[in-house]
VEXDREN-2710 file (C-alpha; in Angstrom, 1 decimal):
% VEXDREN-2710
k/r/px/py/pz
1/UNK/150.3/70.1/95.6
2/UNK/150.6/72.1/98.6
3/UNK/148.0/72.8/101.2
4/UNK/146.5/76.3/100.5
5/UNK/146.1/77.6/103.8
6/UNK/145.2/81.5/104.3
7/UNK/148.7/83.4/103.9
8/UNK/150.5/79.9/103.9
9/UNK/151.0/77.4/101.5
10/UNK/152.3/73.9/103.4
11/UNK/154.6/71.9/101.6
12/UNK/153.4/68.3/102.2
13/UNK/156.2/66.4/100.8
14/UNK/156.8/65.7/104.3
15/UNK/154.1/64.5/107.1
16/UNK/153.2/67.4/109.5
17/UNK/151.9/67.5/112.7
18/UNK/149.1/69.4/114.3
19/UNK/149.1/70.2/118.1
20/UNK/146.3/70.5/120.0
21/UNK/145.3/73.3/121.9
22/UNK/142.1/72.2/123.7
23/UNK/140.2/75.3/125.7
24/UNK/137.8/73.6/128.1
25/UNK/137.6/73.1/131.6
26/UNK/138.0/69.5/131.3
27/UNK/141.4/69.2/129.4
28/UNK/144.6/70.3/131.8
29/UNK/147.4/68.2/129.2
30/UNK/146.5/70.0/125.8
31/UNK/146.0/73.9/126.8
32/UNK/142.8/73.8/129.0
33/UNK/141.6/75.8/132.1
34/UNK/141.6/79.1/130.4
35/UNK/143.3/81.2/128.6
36/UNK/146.2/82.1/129.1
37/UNK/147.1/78.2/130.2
38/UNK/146.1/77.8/126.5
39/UNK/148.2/80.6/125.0
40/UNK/151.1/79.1/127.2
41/UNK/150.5/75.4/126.2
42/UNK/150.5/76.5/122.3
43/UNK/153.8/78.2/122.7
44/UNK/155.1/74.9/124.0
45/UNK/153.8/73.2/120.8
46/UNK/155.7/75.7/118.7
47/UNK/159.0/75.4/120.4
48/UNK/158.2/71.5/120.0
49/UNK/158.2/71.8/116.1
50/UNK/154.3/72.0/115.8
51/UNK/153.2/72.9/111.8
52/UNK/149.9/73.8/112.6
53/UNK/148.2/74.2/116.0
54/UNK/144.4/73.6/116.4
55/UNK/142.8/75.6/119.0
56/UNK/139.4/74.2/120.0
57/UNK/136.9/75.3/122.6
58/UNK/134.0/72.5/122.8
59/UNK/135.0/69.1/123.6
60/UNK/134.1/66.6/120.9
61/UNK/134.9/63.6/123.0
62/UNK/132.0/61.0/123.4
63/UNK/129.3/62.0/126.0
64/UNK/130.8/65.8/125.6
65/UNK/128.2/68.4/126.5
66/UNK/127.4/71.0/124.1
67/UNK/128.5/74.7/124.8
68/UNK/126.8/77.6/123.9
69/UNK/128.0/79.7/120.9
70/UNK/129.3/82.7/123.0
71/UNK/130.6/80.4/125.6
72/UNK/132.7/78.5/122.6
73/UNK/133.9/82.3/121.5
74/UNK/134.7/83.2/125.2
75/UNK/137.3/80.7/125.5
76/UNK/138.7/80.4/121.6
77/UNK/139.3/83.7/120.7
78/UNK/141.4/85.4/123.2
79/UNK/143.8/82.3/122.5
80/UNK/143.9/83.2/118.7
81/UNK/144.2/86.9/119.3
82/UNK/147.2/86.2/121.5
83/UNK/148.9/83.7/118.8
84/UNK/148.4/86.2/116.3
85/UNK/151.1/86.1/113.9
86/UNK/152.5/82.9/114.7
87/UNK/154.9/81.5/112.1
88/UNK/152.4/78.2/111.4
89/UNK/148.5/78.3/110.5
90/UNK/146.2/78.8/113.2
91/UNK/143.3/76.0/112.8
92/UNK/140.0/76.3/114.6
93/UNK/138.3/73.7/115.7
94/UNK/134.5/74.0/115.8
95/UNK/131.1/73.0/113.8
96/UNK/129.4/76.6/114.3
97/UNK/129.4/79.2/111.3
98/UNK/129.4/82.0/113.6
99/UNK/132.7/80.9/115.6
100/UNK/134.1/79.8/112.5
101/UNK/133.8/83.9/111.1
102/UNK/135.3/84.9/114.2
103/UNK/138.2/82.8/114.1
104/UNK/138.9/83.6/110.8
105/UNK/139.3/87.3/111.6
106/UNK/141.2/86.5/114.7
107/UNK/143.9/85.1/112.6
108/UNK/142.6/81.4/111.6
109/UNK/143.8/80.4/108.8
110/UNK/142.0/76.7/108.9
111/UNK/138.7/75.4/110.1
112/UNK/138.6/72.0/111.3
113/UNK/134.7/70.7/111.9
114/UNK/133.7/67.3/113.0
115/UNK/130.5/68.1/111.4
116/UNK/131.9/68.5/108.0
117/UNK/130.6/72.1/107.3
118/UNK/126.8/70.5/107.1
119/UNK/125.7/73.1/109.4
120/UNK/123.4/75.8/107.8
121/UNK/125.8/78.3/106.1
122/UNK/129.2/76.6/107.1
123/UNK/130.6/76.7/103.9
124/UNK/129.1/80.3/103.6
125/UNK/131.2/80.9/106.6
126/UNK/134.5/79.8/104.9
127/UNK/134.1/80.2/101.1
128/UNK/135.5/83.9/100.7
129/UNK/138.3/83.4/103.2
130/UNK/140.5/81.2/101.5
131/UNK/141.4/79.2/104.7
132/UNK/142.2/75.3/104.7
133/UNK/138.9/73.4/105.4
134/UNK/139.2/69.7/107.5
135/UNK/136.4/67.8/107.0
136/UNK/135.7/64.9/109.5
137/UNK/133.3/62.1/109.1
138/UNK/131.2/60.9/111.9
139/UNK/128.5/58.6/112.8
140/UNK/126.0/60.6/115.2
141/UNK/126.9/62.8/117.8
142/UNK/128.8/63.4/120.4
143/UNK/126.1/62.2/122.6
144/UNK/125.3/58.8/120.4
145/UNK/128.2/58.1/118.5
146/UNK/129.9/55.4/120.1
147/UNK/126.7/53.9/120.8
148/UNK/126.8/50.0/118.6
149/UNK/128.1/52.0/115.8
150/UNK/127.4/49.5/112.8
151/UNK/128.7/50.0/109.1
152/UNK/128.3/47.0/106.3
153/UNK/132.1/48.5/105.1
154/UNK/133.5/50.9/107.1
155/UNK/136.1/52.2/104.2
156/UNK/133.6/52.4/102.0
157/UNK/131.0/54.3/103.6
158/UNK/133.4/56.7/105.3
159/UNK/135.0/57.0/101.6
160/UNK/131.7/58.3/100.4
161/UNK/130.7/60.2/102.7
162/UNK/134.0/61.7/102.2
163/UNK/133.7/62.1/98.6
164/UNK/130.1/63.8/99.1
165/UNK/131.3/66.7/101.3
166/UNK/134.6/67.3/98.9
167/UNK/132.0/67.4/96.1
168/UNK/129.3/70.0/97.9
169/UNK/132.6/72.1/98.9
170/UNK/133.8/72.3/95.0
171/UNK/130.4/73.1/94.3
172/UNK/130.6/76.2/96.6
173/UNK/133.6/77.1/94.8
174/UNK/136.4/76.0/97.1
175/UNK/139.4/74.3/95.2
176/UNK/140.7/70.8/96.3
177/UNK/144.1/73.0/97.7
178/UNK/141.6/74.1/100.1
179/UNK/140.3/70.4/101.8
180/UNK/141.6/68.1/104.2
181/UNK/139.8/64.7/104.7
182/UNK/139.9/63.1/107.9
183/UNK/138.2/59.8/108.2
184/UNK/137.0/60.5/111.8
185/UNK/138.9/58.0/114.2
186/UNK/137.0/57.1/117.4
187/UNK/134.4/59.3/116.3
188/UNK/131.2/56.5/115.8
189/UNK/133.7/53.7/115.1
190/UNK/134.6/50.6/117.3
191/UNK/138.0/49.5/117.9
192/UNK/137.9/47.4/115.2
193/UNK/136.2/49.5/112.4
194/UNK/139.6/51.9/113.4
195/UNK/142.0/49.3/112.9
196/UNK/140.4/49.0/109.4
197/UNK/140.5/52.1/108.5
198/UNK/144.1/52.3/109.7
199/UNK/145.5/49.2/107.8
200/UNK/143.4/50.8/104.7
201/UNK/144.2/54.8/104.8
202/UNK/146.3/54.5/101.5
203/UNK/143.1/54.3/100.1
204/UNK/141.9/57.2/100.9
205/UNK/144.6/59.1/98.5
206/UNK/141.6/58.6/96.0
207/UNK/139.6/61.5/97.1
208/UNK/142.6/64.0/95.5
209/UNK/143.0/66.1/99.2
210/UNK/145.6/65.7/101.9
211/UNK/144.2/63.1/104.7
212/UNK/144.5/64.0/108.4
213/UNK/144.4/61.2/111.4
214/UNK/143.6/62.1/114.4
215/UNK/144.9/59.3/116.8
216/UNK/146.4/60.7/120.0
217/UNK/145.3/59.4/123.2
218/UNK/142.1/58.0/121.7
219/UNK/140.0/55.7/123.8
220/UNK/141.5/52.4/120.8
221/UNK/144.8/53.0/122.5
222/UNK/143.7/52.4/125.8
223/UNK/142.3/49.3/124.7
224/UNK/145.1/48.1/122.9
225/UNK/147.3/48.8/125.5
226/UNK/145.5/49.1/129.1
227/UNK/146.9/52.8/129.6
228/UNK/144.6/55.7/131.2
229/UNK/144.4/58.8/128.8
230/UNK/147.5/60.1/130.1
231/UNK/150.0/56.9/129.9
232/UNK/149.3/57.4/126.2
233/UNK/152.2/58.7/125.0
234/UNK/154.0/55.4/123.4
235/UNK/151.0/54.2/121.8
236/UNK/149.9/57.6/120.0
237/UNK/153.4/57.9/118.8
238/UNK/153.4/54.7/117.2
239/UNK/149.7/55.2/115.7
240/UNK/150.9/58.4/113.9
241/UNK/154.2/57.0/112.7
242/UNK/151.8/53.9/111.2
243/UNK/149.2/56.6/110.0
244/UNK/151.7/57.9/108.1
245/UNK/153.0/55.1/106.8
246/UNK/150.0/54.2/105.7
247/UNK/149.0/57.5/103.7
248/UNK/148.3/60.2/106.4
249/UNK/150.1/63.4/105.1
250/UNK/148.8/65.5/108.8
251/UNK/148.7/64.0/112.3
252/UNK/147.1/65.5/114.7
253/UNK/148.3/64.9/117.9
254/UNK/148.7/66.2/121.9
255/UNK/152.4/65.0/121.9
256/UNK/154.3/67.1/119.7
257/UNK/158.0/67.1/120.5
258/UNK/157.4/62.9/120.5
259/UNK/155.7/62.7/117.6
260/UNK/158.0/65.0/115.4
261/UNK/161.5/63.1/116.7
262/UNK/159.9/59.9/115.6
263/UNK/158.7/61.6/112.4
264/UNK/162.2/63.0/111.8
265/UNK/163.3/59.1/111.5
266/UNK/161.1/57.8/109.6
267/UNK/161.7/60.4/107.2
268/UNK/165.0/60.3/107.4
269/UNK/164.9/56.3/106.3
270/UNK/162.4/56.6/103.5
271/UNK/163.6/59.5/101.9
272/UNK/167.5/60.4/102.4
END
């Protein structure tokens, strides 16, 4: 089945790979420090074989500070306006209802939330636009999160909770072509609880939608191999070609052109 997304209908018989487009004064390798930086980073990502570029305006990083609603709009939607009529979907990435209404009639043709639409009138937000929706789990904020996060089974609590927010979304009338699950890597999880849900992704095919990781540069490659944020590269290349592997059907990801060439092979070895 393929990913119903606005005017576009991705064809995931093949993984594909979201860029990043981060809007925030803290970020200078994925878009960041403004505008037009942004709009000039994103075109990159296209010329680098992006499939779908997600353009986000509040960090969600641990520790991130919260923006205000019109700050979040100030910085988002002159970036969309300007990639209006790109030749890939346009994903937003943002938890507020009000942004995500914006976006959508900027030219957004997916909303990606790290707070899984439970917002008051999220889904409200989305129903009648027939956009892709990404739902991420989380445990706690972006203040608490990676605070002693504790789980009895990470798989299976992140499965349910997974399963809950794909059930309250068909309730509000949005088809399963619609969703994308994300199980939330780094986001209230230890190193550990993300190598188990890496080794265990396949599983996640049970919930019926497309699965996103969202690996790239996280703070469980640093660890694994003593690089800063930005000596990354090797590492979040190999974690999307093993997400895949193991199930993932979207990476999302700062380092496109990398990502894609080592996509192309693996590809190229399981299926011609």
């Amino acid at each position: 089945m393929p990913l119903h997304c606005g005017q576009f209908q991705l064809d995931l018989s093949r993984p594909l790979v979201m860029g990043i487009v981060n809007v925030t004064p803290d970020s200078f390798s994925d878009g960041g420090r403004g505008a037009d930086a942004a709009l000039n980073h994103a075109l990159q990502l296209l010329d680098e074989g992006a499939d779908i570029l997600d353009v986000g305006g509040e960090s969600t990083r641990p520790g991130a500070a919260s923006v205000s609603e019109q700050e979040e709009l100030d910085r988002v939607l002159p970036v969309l306006e300007g990639l209006r009529g790109a030749p890939v979907p346009l994903s937003i990435d943002t938890s507020k209802p009000a942004v995500m209404r914006a976006a959508l009639a900027a030219g957004a043709s997916m909303v990606n939330d790290v707070n899984a639409f439970q917002a008051d009138g999220a889904f409200e937000a989305v129903v009648a636009s027939d956009a892709a929706l990404c739902m991420l789990h989380r445990q706690g904020d972006a203040q608490t999160m990676q605070q002693q996060p504790v789980y009895e089974d990470v798989v299976a609590e992140v499965m349910a909770f997974l399963h809950g927010r794909i059930k309250v979304a068909k309730q509000f009338g949005i088809s399963p072509g619609r969703i994308v699950a994300d199980p939330g890597f780094g986001f209230g999880k230890t190193l550990e609880h993300n190598l188990t849900l890496l080794r265990e992704l396949d599983t996640f095919s049970c919930l019926g939608v497309p699965v996103l990781a969202g690996l790239s540069r996280k703070s469980m490659i640093g660890v694994l191999t003593g690089r800063g944020v930005d000596q990354r590269v090797f590492g979040s290349v190999a974690a999307a070609l093993l997400a895949v592997e193991h199930g993932a059907q979207i990476v999302r990801v700062h380092d496109v052109s990398g990502t894609v060439d080592a996509l192309k092979v693996w590809h190229a070895l399981r299926y011609q």
